[in-house]
FIZAMI-92175 format. One record per residue (C-alpha): x, y, z. Coordinates in nm, 3 decimals, padded with zeros to 5 digits, m for minus. Layout:
// residues N
      px      py      pz
       X       Y       Z
...
END
This chain:
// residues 337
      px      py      pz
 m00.608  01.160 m00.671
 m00.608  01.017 m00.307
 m00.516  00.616 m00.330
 m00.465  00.598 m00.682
 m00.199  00.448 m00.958
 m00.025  00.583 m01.277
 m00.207  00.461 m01.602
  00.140  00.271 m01.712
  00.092  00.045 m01.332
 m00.297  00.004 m01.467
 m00.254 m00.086 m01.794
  00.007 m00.344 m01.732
 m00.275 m00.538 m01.569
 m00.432 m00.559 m01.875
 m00.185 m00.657 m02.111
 m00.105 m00.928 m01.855
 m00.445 m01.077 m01.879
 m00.484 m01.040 m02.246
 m00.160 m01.289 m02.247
 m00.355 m01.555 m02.020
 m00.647 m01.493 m02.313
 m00.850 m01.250 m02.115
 m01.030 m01.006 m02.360
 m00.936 m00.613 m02.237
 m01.286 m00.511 m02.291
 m01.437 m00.751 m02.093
 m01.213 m00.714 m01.814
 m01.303 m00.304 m01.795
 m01.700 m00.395 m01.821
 m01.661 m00.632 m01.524
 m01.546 m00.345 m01.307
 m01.732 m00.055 m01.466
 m01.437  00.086 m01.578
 m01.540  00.148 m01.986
 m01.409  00.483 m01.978
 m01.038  00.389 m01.898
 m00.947  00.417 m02.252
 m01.025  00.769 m02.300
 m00.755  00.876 m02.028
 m00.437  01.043 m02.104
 m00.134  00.951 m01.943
 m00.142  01.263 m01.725
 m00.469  01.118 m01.522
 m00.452  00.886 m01.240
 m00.653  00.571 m01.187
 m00.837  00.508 m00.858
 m00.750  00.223 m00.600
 m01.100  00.109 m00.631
 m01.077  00.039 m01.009
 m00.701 m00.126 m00.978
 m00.817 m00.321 m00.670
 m01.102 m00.448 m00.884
 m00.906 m00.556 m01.141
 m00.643 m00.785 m00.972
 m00.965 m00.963 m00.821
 m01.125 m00.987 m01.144
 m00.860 m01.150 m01.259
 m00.782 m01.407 m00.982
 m01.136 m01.514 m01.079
 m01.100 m01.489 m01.466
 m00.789 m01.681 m01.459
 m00.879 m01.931 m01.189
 m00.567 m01.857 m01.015
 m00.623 m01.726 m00.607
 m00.215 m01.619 m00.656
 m00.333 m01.391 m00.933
 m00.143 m01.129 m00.831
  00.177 m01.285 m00.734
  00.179 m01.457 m01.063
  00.151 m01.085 m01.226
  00.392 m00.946 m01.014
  00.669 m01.170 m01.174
  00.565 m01.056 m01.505
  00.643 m00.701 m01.405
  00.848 m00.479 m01.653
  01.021 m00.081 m01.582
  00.761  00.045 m01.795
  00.499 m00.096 m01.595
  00.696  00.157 m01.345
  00.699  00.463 m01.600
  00.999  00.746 m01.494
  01.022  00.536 m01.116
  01.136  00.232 m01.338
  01.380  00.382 m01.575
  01.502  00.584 m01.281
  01.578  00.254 m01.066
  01.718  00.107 m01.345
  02.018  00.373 m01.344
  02.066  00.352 m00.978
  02.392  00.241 m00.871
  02.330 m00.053 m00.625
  02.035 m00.178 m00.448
  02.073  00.064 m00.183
  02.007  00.365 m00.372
  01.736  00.230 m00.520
  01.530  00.142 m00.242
  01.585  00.458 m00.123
  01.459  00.651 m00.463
  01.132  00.408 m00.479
  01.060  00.501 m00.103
  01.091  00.851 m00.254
  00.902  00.830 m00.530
  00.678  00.534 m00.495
  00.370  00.772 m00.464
  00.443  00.832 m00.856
  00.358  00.437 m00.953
  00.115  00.374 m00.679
 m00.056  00.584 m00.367
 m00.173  00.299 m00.266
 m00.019  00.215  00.067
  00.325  00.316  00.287
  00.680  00.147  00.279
  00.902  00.133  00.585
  01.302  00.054  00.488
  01.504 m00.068  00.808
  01.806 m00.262  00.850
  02.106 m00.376  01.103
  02.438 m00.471  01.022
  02.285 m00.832  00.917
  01.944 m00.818  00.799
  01.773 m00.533  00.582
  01.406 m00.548  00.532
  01.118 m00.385  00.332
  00.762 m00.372  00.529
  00.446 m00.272  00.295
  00.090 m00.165  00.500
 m00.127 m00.130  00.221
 m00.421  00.107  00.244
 m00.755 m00.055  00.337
 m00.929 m00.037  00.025
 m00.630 m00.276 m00.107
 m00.680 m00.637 m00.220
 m00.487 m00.922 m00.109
 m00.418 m00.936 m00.480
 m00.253 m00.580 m00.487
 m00.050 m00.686 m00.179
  00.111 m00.983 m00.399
  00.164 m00.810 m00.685
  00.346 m00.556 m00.499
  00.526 m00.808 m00.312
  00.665 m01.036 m00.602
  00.715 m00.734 m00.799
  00.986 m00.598 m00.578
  01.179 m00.930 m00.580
  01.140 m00.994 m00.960
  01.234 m00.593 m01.026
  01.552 m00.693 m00.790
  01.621 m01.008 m01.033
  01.640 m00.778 m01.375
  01.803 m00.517 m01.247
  02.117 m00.713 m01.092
  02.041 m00.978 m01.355
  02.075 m01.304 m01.173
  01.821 m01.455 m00.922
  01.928 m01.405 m00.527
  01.611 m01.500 m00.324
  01.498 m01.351 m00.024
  01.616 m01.431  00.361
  01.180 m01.448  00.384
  00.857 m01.311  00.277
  00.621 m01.246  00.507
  00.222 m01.156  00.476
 m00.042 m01.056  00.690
 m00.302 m01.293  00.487
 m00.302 m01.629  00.613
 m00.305 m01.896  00.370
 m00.352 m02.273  00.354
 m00.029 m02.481  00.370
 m00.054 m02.576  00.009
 m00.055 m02.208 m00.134
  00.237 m02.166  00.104
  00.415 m02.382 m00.081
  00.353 m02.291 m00.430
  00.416 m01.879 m00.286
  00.783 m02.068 m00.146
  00.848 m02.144 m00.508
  00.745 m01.860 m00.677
  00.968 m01.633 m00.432
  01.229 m01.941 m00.370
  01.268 m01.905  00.014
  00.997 m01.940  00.296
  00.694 m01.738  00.285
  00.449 m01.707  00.601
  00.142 m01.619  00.654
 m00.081 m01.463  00.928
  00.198 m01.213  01.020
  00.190 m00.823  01.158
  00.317 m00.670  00.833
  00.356 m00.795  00.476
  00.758 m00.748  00.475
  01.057 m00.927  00.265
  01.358 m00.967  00.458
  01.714 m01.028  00.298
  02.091 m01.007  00.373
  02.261 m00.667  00.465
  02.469 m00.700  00.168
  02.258 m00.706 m00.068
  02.202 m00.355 m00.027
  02.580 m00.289 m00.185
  02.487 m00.551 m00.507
  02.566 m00.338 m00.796
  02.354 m00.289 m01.108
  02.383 m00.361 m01.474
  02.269 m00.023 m01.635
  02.449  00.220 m01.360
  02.467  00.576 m01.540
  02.535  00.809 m01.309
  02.431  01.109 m01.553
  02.079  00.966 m01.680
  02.003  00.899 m01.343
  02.063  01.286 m01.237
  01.823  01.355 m01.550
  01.568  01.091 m01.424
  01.577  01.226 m01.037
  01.471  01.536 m01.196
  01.168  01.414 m01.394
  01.059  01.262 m01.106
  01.080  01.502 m00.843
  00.864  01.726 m01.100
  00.638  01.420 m01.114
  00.602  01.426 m00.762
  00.558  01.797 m00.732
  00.252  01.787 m00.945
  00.080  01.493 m00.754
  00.116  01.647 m00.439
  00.006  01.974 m00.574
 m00.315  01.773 m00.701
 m00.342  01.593 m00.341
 m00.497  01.788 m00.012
 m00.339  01.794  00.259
 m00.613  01.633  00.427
 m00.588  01.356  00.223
 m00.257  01.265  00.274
 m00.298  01.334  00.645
 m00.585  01.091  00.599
 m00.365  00.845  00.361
 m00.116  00.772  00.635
 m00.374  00.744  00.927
 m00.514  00.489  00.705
 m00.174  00.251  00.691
 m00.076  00.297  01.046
 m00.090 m00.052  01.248
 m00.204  00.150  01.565
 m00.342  00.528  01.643
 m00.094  00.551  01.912
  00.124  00.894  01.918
 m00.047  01.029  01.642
 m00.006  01.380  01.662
  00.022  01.690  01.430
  00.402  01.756  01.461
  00.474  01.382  01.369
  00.259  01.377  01.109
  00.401  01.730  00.984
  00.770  01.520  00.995
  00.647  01.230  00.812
  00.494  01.527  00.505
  00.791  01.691  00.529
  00.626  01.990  00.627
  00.659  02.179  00.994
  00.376  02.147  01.214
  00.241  02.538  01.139
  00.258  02.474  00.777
  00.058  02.154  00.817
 m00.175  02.316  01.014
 m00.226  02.627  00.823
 m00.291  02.379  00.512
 m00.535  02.179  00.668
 m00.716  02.567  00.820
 m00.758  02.665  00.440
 m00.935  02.314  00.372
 m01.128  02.344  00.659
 m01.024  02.053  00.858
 m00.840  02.023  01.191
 m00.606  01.757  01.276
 m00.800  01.625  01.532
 m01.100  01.592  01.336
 m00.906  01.300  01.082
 m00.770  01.127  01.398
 m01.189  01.119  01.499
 m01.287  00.975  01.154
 m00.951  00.722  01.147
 m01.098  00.575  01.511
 m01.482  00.607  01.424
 m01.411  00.408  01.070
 m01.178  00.170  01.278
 m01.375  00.126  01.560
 m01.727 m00.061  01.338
 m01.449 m00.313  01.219
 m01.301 m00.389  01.543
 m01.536 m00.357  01.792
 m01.674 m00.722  01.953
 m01.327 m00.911  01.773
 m01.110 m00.808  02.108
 m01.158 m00.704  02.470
 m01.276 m00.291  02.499
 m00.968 m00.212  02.724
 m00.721 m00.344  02.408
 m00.967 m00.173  02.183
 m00.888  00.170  02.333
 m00.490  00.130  02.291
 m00.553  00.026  01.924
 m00.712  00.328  01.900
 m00.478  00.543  02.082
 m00.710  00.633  02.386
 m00.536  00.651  02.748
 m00.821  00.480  02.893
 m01.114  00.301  02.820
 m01.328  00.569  02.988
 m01.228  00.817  02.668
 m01.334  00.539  02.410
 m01.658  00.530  02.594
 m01.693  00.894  02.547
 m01.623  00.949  02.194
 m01.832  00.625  02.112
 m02.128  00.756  02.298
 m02.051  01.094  02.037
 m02.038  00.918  01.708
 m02.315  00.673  01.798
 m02.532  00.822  02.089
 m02.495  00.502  02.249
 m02.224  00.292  02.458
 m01.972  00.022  02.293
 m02.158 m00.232  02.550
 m02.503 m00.106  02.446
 m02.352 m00.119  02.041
 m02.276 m00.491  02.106
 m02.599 m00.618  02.224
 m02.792 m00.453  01.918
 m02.536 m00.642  01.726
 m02.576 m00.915  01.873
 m02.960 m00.884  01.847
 m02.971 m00.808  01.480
 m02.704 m01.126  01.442
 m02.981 m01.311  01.645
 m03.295 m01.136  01.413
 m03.146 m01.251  01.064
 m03.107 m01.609  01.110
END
């Protein structure tokens, strides 16, 4: 299922709020979810209905650091295979590098970018749009808490970063939950820490149940992306992309490890083109940005050489021009006070 989680990542949701006294059945009737408890472990749950719940529960619990707070209460078998899998990893290293691999397992719900220099290693997160600010904060503080239990003393962060801004005093209370600064308002939710960290070696190492584990998984995997068209994970990583600049078929292919032909000839037998998610990435973009920043800037974000071309395809999708789209904006704005 396109932008969805395992049951296990669900459900630990739930047992979380029943310990802050939060009755399971009311929590699934609040997001028209009743029929969660006749799935089988096999079946995925959407974004929609996770998303939901996190923000049900900020308000349930009174707590706008809902997720964060549920993020430190995060276990391995909230993970499933991914967690038990981590756990055998021998450093921190290796494990990043297995949940980059098999993150898609836990959570489709947004795309991870590991870099690093000599000095400073760092994890970015770009959720997909449909994610809450809650699901970004659980995902962030569960990283740093899994870190904690699996090397089994505390070593904060260099920083934490998020693209949400928040008020000073939530700043502070996110500083002490994650014990180093936190920011707000930035380009990417990230969490930056020392280069050798990366080498920090863990406390259940076994080489031979991790080979077993990597095996599960990549089966795992196999079977979600079986499940998942090609368009839709074409249309998944449009979605977490900061910009539409250089998106073409052959990077895109890369990024799928898949070539470009295969890629295409996927997409041919779903009857979709490349170029045709690109169109529906900048139309859906386009509503949300359009008036918020100058039309020229608009057309980079976008990934148009020229203003000229955004004019064009705007004057397609909405048989008008962006200027002519502002003023009956503006109008309607204008009409409903």
């Amino acid at each position: 299922m396109k932008n969805s989680t395992s049951i296990s990542y669900f459900s630990g949701v739930l047992t979380f709020l029943e310990q802050q006294g939060v009755n399971r059945e009311d929590a699934l009737n609040a997001i028209n979810f009743t029929e969660f408890d006749s799935y089988d472990d096999s079946q995925r749950v959407s974004l929609s209905h996770y998303s939901d719940l996190l923000d049900y529960g900020k308000v349930a619990c009174d707590n706008p650091l809902f997720g964060c707070y549920l993020g430190t209460d995060i276990h391995s078998a909230d993970y499933g295979v991914l967690g038990f899998l981590i756990e055998s990893c021998e450093n921190l290293g290796n494990a990043i590098n297995d949940l980059l691999k098999f993150d898609r397992i836990v959570a489709n719900i947004g795309n991870c970018v590991f870099s690093h220099n000599l000095e400073q290693a760092s994890i970015a997160w770009t959720p997909h749009n449909q994610c809450s600010e809650q699901v970004v904060l659980r995902n962030m503080a569960a990283w740093c808490t899994t870190t904690t239990q699996l090397i089994g003393y505390t070593l904060p962060p260099t920083s934490v970063s998020f693209v949400h801004c928040y008020p000073k005093e939530l700043l502070v209370k996110l500083s002490k939950l994650f014990n180093c600064p936190v920011y707000g308002g930035a380009k990417v939710n990230k969490i930056d820490f020392p280069f050798e960290f990366l080498n920090l070696e863990f406390r259940n190492d076994n080489p031979q149940i991790h080979q077993a584990l990597m095996a599960l998984s990549q089966e795992q995997l196999s079977k979600l992306n079986d499940n998942d068209l090609a368009k839709n994970r074409v249309a998944d990583l449009l979605s977490t992309k900061i910009d539409l600049n250089n998106c073409t078929l052959i990077r895109f292919a890369a990024a799928l490890h898949l070539s470009p032909r295969t890629l295409q000839r996927q997409l041919k037998a779903e009857q979709q083109q490349f170029g045709e998610l690109l169109d529906s990435e900048r139309q859906r973009r386009v509503i949300a940005l359009i008036g918020k920043m100058p039309l020229g800037d608009l057309s980079q974000q976008l990934g148009f050489n020229e203003q000229s071309s955004l004019n064009r395809a705007f004057k397609r999708w909405f048989n008008c021009t962006p200027k002519q789209y502002l003023v009956k904006q503006d109008a309607g704005k204008r009409a409903a006070l």
